[in-house]
Each structure stands twice: as structure tokens, then as C-alpha cells.
PDB file of N, CA, C and O in Angstrom, chain B, residues numbered from 101:
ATOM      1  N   UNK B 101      61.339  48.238   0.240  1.00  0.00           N
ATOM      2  CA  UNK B 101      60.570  48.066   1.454  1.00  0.00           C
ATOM      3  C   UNK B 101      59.095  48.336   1.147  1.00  0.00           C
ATOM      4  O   UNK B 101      58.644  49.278   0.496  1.00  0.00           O
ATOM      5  N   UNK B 102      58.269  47.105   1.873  1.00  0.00           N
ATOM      6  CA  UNK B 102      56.875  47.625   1.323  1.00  0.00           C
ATOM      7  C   UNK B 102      56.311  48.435   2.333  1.00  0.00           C
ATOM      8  O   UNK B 102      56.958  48.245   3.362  1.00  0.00           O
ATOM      9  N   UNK B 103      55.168  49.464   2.560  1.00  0.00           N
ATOM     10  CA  UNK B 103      54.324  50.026   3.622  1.00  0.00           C
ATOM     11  C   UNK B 103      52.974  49.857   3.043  1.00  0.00           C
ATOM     12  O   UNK B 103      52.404  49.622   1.977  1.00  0.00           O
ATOM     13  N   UNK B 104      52.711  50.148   4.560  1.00  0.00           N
ATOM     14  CA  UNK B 104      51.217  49.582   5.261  1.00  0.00           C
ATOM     15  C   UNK B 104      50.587  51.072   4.654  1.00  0.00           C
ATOM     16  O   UNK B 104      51.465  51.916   4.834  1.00  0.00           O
ATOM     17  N   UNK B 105      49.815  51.470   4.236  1.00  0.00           N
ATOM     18  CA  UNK B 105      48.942  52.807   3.873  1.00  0.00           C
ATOM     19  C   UNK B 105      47.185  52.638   3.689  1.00  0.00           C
ATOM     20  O   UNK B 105      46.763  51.775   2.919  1.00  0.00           O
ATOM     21  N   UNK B 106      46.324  53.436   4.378  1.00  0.00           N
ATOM     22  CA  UNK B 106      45.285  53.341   4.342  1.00  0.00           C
ATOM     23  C   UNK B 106      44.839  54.594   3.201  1.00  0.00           C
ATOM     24  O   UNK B 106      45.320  55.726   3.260  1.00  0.00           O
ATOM     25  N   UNK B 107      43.892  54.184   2.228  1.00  0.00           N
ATOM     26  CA  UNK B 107      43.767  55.159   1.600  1.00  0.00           C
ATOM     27  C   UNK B 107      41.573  55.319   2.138  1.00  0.00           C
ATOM     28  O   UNK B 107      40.794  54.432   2.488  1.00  0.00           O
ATOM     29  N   UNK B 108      41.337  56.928   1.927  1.00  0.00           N
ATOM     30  CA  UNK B 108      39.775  57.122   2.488  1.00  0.00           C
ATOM     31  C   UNK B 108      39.134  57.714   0.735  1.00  0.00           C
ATOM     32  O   UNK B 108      39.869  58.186  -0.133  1.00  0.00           O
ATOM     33  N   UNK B 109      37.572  57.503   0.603  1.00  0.00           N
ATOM     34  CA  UNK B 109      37.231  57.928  -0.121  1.00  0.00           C
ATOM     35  C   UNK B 109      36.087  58.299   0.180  1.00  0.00           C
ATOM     36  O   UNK B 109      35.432  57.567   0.922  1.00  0.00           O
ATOM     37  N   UNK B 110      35.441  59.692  -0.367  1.00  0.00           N
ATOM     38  CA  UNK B 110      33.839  59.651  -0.437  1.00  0.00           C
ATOM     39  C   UNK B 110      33.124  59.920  -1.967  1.00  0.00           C
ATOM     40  O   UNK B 110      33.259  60.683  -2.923  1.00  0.00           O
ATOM     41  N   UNK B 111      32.428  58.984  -1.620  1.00  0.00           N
ATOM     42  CA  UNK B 111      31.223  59.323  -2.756  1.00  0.00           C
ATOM     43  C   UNK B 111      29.531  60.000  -2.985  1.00  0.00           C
ATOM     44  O   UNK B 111      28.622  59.804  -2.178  1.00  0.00           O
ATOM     45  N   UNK B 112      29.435  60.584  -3.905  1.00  0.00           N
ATOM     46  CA  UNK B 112      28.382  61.243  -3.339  1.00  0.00           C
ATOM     47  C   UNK B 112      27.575  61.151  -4.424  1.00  0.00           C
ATOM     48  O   UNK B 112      28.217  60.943  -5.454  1.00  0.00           O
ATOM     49  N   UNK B 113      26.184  61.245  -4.597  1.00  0.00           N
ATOM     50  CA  UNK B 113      25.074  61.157  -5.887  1.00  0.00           C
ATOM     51  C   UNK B 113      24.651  60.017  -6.168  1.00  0.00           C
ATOM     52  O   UNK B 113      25.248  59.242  -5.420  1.00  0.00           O
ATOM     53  N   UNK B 114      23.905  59.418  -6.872  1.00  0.00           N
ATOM     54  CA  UNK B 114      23.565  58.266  -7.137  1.00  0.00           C
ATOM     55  C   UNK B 114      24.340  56.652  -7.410  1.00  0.00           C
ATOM     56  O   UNK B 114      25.065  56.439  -8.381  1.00  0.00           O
ATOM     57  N   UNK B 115      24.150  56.044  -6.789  1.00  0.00           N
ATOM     58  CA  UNK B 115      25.388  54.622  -6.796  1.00  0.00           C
ATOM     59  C   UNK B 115      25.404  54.378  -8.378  1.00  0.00           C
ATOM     60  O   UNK B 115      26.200  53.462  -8.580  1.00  0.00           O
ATOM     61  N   UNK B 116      24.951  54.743  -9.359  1.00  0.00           N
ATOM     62  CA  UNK B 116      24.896  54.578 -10.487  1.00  0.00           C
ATOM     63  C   UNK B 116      25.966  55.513 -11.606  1.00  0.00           C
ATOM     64  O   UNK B 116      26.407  55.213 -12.715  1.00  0.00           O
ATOM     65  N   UNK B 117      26.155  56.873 -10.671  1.00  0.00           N
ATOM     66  CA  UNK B 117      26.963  57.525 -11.006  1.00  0.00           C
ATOM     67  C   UNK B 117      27.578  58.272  -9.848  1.00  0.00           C
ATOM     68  O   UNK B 117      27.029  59.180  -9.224  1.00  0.00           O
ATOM     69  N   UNK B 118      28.499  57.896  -9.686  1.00  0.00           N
ATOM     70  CA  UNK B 118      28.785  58.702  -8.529  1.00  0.00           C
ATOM     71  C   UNK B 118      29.776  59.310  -8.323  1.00  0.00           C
ATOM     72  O   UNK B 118      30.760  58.584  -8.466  1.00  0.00           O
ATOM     73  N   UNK B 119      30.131  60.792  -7.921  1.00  0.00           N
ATOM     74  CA  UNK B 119      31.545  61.385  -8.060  1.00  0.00           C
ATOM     75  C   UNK B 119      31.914  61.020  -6.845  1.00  0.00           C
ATOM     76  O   UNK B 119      31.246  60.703  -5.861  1.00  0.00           O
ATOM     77  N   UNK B 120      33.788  61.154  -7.137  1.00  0.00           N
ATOM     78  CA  UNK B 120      34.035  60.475  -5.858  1.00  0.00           C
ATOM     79  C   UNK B 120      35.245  61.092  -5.421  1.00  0.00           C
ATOM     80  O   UNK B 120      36.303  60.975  -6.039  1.00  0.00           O
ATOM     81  N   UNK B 121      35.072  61.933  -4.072  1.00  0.00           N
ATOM     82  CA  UNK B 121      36.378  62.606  -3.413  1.00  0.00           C
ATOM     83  C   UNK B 121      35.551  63.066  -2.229  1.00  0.00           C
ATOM     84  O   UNK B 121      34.335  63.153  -2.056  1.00  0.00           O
ATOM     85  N   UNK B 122      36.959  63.421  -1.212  1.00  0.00           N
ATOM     86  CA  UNK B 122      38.073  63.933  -1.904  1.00  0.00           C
ATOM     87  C   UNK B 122      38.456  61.990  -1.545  1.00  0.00           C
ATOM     88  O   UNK B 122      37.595  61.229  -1.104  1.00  0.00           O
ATOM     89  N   UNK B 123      39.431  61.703  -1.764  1.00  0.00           N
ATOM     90  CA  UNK B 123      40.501  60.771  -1.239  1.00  0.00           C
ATOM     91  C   UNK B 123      41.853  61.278  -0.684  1.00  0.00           C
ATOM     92  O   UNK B 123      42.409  62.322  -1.028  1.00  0.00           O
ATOM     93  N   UNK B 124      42.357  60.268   0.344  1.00  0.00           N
ATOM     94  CA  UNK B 124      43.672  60.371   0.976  1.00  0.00           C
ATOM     95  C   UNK B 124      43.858  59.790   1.180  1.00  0.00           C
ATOM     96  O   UNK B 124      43.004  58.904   1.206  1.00  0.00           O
ATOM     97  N   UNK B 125      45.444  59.449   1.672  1.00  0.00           N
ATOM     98  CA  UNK B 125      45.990  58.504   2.018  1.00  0.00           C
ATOM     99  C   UNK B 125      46.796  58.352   3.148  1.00  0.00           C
ATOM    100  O   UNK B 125      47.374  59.432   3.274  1.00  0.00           O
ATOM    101  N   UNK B 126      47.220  57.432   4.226  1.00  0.00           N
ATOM    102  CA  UNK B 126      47.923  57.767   5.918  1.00  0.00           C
ATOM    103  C   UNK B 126      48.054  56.874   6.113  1.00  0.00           C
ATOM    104  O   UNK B 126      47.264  55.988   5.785  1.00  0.00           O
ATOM    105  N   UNK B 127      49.059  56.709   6.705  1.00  0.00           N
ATOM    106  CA  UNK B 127      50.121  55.055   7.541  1.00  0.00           C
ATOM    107  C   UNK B 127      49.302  54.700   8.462  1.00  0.00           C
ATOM    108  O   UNK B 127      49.368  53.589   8.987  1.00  0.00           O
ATOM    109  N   UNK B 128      48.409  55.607   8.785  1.00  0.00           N
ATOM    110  CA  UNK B 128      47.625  55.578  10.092  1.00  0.00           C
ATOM    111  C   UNK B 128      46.001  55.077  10.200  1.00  0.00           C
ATOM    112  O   UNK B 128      45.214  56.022  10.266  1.00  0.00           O
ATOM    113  N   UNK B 129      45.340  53.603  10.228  1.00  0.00           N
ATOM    114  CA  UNK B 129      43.938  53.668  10.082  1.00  0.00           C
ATOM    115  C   UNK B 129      43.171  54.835  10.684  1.00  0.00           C
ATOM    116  O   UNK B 129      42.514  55.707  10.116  1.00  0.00           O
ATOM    117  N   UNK B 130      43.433  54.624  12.056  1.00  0.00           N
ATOM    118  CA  UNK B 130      42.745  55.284  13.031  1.00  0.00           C
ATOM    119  C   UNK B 130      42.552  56.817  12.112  1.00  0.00           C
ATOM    120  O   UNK B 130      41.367  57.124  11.981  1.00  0.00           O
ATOM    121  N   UNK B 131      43.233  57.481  11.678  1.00  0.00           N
ATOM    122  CA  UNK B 131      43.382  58.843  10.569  1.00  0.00           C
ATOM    123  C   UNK B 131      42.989  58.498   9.301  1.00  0.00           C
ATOM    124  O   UNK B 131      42.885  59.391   8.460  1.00  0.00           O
ATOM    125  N   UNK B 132      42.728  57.232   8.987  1.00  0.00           N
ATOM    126  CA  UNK B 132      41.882  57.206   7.598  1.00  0.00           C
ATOM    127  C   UNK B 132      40.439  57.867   7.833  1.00  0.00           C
ATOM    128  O   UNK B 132      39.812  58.849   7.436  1.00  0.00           O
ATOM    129  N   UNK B 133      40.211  56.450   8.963  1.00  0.00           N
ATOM    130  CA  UNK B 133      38.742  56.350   9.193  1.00  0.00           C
ATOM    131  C   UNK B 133      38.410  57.911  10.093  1.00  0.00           C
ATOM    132  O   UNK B 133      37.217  58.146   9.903  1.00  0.00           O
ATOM    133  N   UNK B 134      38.749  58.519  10.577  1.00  0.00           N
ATOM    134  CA  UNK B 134      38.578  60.168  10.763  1.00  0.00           C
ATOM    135  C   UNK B 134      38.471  61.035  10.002  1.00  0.00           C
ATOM    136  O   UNK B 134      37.781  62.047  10.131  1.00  0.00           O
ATOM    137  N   UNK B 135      39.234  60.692   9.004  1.00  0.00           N
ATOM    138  CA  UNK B 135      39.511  62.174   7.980  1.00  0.00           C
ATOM    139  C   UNK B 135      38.383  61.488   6.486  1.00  0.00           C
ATOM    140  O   UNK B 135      38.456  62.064   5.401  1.00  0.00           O
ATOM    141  N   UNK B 136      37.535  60.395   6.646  1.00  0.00           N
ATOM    142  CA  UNK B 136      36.463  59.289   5.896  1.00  0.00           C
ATOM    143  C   UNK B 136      35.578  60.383   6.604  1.00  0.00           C
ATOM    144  O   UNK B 136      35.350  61.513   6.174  1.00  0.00           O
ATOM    145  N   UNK B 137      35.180  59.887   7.634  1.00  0.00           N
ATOM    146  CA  UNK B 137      33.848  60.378   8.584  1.00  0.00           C
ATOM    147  C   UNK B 137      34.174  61.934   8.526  1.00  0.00           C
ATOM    148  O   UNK B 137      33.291  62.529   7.909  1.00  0.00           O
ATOM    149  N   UNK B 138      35.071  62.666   8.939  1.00  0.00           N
ATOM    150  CA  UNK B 138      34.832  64.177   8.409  1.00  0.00           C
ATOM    151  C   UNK B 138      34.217  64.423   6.985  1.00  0.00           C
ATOM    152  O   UNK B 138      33.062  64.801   6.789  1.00  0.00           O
ATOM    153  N   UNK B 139      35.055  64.182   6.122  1.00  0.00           N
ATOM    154  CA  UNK B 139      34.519  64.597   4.573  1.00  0.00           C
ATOM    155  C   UNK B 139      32.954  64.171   4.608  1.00  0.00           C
ATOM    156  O   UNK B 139      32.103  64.916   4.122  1.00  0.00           O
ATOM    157  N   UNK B 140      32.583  62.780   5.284  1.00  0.00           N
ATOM    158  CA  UNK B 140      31.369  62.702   4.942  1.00  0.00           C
ATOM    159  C   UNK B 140      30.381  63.607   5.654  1.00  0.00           C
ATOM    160  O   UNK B 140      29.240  63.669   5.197  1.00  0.00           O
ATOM    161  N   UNK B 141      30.694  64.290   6.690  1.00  0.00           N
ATOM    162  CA  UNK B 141      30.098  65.090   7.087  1.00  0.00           C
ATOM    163  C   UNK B 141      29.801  66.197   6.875  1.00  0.00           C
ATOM    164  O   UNK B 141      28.772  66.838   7.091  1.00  0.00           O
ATOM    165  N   UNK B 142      31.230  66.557   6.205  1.00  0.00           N
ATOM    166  CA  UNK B 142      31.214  67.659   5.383  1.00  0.00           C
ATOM    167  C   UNK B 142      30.135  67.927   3.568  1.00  0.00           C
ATOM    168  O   UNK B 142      30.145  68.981   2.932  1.00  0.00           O
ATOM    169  N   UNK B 143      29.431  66.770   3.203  1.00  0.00           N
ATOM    170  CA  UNK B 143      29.006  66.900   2.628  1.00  0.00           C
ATOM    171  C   UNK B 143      27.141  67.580   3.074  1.00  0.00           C
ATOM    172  O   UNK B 143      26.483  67.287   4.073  1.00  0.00           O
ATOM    173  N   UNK B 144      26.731  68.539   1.893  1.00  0.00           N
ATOM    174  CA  UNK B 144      25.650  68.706   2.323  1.00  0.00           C
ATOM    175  C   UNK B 144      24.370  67.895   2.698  1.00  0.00           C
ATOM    176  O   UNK B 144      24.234  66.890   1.999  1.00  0.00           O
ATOM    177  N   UNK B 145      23.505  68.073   3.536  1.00  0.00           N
ATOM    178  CA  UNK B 145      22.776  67.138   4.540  1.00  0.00           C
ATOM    179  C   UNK B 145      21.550  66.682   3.146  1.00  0.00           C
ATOM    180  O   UNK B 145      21.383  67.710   2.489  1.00  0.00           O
ATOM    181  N   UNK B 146      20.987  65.903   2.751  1.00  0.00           N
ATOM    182  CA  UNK B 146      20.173  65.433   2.103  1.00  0.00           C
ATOM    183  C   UNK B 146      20.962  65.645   0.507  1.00  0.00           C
ATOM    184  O   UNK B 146      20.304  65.805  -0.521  1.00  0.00           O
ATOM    185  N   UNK B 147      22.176  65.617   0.535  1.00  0.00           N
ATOM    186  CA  UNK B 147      22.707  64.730  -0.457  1.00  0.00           C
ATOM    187  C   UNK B 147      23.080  63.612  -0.406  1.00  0.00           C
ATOM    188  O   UNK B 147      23.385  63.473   0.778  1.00  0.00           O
ATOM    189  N   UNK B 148      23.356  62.254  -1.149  1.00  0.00           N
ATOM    190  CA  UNK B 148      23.134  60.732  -0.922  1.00  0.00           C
ATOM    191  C   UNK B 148      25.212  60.596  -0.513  1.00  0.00           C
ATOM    192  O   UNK B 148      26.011  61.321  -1.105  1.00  0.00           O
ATOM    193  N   UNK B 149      25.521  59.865   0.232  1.00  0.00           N
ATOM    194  CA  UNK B 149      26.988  60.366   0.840  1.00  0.00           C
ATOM    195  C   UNK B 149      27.622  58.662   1.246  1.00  0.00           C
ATOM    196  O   UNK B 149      27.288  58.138   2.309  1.00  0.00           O
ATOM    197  N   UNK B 150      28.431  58.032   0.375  1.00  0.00           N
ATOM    198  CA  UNK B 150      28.966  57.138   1.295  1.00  0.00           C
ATOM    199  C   UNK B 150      30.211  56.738   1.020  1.00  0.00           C
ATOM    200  O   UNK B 150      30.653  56.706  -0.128  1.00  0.00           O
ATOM    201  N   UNK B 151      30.978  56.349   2.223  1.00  0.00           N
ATOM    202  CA  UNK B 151      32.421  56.569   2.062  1.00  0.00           C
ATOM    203  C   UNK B 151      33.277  55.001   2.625  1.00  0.00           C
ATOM    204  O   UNK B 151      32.796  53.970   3.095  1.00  0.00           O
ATOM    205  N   UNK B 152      34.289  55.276   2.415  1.00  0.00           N
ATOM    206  CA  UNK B 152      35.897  53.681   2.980  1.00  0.00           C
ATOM    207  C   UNK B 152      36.533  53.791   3.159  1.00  0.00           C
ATOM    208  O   UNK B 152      37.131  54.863   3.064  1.00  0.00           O
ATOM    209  N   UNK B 153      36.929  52.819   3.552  1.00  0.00           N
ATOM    210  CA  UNK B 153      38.625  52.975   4.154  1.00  0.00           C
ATOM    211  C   UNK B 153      39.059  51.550   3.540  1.00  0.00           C
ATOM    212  O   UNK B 153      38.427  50.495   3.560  1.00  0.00           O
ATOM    213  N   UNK B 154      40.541  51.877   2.893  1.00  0.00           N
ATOM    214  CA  UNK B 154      40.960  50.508   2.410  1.00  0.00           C
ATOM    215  C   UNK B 154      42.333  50.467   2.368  1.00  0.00           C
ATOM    216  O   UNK B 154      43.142  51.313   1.987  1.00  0.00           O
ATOM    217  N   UNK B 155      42.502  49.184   2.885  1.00  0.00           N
ATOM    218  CA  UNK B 155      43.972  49.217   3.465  1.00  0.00           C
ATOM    219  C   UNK B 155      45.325  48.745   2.298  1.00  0.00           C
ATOM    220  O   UNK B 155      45.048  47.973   1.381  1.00  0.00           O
ATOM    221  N   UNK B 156      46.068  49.028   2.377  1.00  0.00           N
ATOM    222  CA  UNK B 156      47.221  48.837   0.628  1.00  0.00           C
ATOM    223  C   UNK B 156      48.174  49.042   1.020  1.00  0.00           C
ATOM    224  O   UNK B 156      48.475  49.803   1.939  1.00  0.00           O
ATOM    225  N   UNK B 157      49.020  48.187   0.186  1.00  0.00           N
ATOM    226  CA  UNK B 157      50.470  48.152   0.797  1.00  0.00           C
ATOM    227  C   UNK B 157      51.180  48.619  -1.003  1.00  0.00           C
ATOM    228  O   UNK B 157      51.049  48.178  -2.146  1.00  0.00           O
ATOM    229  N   UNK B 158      51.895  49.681  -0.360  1.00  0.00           N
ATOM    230  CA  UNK B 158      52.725  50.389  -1.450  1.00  0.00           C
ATOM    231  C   UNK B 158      53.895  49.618  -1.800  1.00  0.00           C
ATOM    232  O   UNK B 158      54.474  49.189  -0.801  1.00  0.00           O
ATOM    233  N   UNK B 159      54.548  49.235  -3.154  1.00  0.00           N
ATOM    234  CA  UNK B 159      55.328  48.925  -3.737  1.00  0.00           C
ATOM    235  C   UNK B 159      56.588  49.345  -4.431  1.00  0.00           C
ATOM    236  O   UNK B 159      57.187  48.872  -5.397  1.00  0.00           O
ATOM    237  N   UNK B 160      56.821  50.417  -3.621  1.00  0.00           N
ATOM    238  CA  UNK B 160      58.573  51.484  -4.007  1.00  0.00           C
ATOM    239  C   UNK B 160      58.782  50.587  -5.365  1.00  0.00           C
ATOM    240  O   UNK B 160      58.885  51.039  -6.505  1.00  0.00           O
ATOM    241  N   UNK B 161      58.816  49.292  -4.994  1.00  0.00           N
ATOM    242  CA  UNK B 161      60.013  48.766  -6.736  1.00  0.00           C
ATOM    243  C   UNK B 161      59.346  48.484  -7.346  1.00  0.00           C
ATOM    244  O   UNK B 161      59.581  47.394  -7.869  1.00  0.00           O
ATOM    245  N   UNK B 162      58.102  49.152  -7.742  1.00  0.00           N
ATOM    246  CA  UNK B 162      57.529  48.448  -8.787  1.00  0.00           C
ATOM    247  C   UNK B 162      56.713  49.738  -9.147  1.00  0.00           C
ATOM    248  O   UNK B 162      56.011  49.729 -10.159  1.00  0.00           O
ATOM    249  N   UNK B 163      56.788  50.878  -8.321  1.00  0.00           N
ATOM    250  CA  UNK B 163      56.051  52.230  -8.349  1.00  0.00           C
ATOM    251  C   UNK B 163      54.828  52.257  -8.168  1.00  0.00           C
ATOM    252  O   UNK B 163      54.167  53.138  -8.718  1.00  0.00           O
ATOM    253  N   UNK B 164      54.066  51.056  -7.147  1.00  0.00           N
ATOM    254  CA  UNK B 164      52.241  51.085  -7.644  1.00  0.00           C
ATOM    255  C   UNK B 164      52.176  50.439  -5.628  1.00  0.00           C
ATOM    256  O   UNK B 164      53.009  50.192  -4.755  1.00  0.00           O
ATOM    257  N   UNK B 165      50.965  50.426  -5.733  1.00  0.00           N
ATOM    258  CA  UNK B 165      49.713  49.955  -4.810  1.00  0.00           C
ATOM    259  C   UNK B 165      48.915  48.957  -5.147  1.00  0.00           C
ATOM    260  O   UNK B 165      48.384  48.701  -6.229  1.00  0.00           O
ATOM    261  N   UNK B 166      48.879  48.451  -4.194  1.00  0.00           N
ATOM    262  CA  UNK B 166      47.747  47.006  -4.130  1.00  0.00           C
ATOM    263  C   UNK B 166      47.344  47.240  -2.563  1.00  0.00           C
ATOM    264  O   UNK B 166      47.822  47.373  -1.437  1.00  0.00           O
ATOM    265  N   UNK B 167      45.826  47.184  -3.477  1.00  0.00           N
ATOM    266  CA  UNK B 167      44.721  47.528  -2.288  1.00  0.00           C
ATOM    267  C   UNK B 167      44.215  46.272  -2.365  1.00  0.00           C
ATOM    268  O   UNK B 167      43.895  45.658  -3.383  1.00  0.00           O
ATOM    269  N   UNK B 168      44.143  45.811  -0.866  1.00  0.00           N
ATOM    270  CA  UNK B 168      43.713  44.332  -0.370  1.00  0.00           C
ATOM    271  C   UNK B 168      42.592  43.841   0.361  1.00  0.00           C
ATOM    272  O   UNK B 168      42.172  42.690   0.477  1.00  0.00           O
ATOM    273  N   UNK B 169      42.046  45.283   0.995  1.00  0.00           N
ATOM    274  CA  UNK B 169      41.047  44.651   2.321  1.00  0.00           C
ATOM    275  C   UNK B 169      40.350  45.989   2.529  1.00  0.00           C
ATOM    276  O   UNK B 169      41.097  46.965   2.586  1.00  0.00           O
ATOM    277  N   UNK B 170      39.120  46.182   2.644  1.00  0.00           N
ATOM    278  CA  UNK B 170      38.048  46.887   2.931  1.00  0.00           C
ATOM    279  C   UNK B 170      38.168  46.831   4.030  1.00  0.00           C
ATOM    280  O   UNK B 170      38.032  45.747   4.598  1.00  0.00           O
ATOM    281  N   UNK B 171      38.430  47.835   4.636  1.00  0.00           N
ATOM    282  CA  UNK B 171      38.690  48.361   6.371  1.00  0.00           C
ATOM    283  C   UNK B 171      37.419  49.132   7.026  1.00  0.00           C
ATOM    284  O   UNK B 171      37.338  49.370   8.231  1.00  0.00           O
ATOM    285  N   UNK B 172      36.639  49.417   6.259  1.00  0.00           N
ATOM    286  CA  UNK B 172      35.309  50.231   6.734  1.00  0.00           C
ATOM    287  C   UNK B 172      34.788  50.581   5.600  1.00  0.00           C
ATOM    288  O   UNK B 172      35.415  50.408   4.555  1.00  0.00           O
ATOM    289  N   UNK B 173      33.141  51.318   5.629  1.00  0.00           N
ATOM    290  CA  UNK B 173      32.541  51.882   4.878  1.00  0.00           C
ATOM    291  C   UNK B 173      31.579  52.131   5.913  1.00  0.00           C
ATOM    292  O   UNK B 173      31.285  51.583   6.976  1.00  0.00           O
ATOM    293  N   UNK B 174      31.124  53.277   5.175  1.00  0.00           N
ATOM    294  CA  UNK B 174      30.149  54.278   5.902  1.00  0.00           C
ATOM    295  C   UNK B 174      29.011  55.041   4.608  1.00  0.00           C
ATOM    296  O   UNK B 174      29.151  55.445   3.454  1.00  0.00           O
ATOM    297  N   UNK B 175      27.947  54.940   5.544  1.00  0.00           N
ATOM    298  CA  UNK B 175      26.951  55.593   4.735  1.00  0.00           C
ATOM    299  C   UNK B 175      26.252  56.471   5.313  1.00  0.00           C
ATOM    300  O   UNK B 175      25.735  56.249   6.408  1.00  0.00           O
ATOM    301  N   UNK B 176      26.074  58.010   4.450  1.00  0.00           N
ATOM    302  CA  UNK B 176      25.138  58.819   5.580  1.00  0.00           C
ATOM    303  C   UNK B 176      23.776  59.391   4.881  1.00  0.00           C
ATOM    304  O   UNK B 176      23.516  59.997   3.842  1.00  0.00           O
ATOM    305  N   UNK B 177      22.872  58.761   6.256  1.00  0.00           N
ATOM    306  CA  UNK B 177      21.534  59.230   5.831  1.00  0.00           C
ATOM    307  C   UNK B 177      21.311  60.738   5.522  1.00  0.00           C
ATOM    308  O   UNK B 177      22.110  61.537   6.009  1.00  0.00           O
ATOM    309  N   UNK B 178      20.170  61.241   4.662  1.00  0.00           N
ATOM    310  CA  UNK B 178      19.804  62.273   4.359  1.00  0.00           C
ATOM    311  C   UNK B 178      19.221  63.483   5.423  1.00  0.00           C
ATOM    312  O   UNK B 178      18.958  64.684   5.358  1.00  0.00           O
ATOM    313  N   UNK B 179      19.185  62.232   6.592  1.00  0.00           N
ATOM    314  CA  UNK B 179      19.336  63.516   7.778  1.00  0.00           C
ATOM    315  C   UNK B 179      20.506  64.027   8.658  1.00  0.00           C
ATOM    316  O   UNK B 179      20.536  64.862   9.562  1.00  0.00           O
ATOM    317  N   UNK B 180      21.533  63.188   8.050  1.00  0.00           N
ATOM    318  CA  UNK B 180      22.932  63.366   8.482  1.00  0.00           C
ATOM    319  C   UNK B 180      23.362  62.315   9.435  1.00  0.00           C
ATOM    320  O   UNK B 180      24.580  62.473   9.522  1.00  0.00           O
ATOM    321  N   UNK B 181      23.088  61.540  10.032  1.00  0.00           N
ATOM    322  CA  UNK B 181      22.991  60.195  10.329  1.00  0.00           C
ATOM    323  C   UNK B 181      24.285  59.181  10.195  1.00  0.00           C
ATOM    324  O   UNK B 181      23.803  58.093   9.879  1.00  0.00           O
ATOM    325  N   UNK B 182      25.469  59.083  10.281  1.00  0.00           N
ATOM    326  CA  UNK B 182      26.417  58.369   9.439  1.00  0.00           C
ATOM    327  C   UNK B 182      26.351  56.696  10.191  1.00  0.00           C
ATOM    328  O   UNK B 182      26.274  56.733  11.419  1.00  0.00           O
ATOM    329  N   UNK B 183      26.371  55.481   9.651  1.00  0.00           N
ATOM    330  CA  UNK B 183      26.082  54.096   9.587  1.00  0.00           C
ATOM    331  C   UNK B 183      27.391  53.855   9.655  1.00  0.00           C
ATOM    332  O   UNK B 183      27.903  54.369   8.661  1.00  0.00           O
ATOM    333  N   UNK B 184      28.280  53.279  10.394  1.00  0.00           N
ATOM    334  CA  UNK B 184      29.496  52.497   9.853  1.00  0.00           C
ATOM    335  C   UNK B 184      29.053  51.104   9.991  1.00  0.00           C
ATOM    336  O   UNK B 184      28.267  50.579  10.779  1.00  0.00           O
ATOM    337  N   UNK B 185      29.954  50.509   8.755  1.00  0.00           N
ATOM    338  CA  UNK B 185      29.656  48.979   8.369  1.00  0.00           C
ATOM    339  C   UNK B 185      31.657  48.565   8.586  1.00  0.00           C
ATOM    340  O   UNK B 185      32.464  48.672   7.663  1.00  0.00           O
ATOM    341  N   UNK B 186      31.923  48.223   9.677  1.00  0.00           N
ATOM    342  CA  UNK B 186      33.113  47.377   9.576  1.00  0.00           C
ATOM    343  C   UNK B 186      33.662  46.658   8.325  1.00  0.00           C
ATOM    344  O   UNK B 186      33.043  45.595   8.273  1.00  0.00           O
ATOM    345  N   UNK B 187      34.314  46.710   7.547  1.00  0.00           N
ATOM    346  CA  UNK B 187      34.816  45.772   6.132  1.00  0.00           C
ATOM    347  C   UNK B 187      33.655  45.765   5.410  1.00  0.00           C
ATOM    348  O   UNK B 187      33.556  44.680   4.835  1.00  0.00           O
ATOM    349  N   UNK B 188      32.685  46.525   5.170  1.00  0.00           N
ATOM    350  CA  UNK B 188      31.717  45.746   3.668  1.00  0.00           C
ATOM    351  C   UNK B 188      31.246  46.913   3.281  1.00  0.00           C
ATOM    352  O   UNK B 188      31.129  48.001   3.844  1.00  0.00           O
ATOM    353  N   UNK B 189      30.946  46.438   2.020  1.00  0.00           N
ATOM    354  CA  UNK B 189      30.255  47.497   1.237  1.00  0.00           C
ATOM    355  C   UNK B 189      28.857  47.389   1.525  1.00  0.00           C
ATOM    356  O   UNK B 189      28.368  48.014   0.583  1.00  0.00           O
ATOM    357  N   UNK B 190      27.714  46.910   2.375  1.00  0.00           N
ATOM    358  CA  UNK B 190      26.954  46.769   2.844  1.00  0.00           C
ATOM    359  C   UNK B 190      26.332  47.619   3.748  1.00  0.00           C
ATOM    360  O   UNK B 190      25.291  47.271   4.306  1.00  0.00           O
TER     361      UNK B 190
END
């Protein structure tokens, strides 16, 4: 049986190098894109911060994930500010 799973990520530091957590994962968008926008908030204010949501359908018989569709991204300004961009990395 396949499932629907949203996985969230944030990234933080320069787009050139950038560390990237925490990540998770939930059956639930609506709880991706929440527990996305917390972490990013949770990062300190005038560090460079931007985060996604991407939607994947898990593969029990084959043991893996395939991630298909950019469900959000978010970017937050250095005054704490967070931008959501619907589907793009934009």
C-alpha cells in the first residue's frame, strides 16, 4: 500500500552552503506546513532562514520515498518576517 506523507525542512546560512534541519515527516499537510513555519521561527532573528513542504508518497515494497511536488516554501526575513511562496522555490 502506498501513503500520502508530507515531509518539512529548514535551512539556514548562506544558499551556497546551507545546513539543513530539523526535518519531519506527517500524513498531514496542514501539520507539515505548521511544524515548517514553527522551526522557522524558531530560528534566531537576523539569521538567513528558509524552509518546505514536499509532498511523497512512501513505497512499503520497495522500502523508499518519492518526493513529487513542492507544496510550499517559505522564507524569513532578518527581521523575522516569514514570506510564504505556495509550490516554488521562489
Amino acid at each position: 500500500m502506498v501513503k500520502q506523507l508530507y515531509e518539512w525542512c529548514v535551512a539556514t546560512g548562506p544558499r551556497d552552503r546551507p545546513t539543513v534541519s530539523p526535518v519531519g515527516l506527517t500524513d498531514a499537510e496542514p501539520r507539515a506546513c505548521e511544524r515548517m513555519v514553527e522551526a522557522l521561527e524558531a530560528v534566531p532573528v537576523g539569521t538567513p532562514a528558509r524552509g518546505w513542504v514536499t509532498a511523497m508518497l512512501y513505497l512499503p515494497g520497495l522500502g523508499s520515498y518519492d518526493r513529487y511536488e513542492l507544496r510550499l516554501c517559505a522564507e524569513r526575513a532578518g527581521n523575522g518576517t516569514v514570506r510564504l511562496v505556495p509550490g516554488s522555490h521562489d
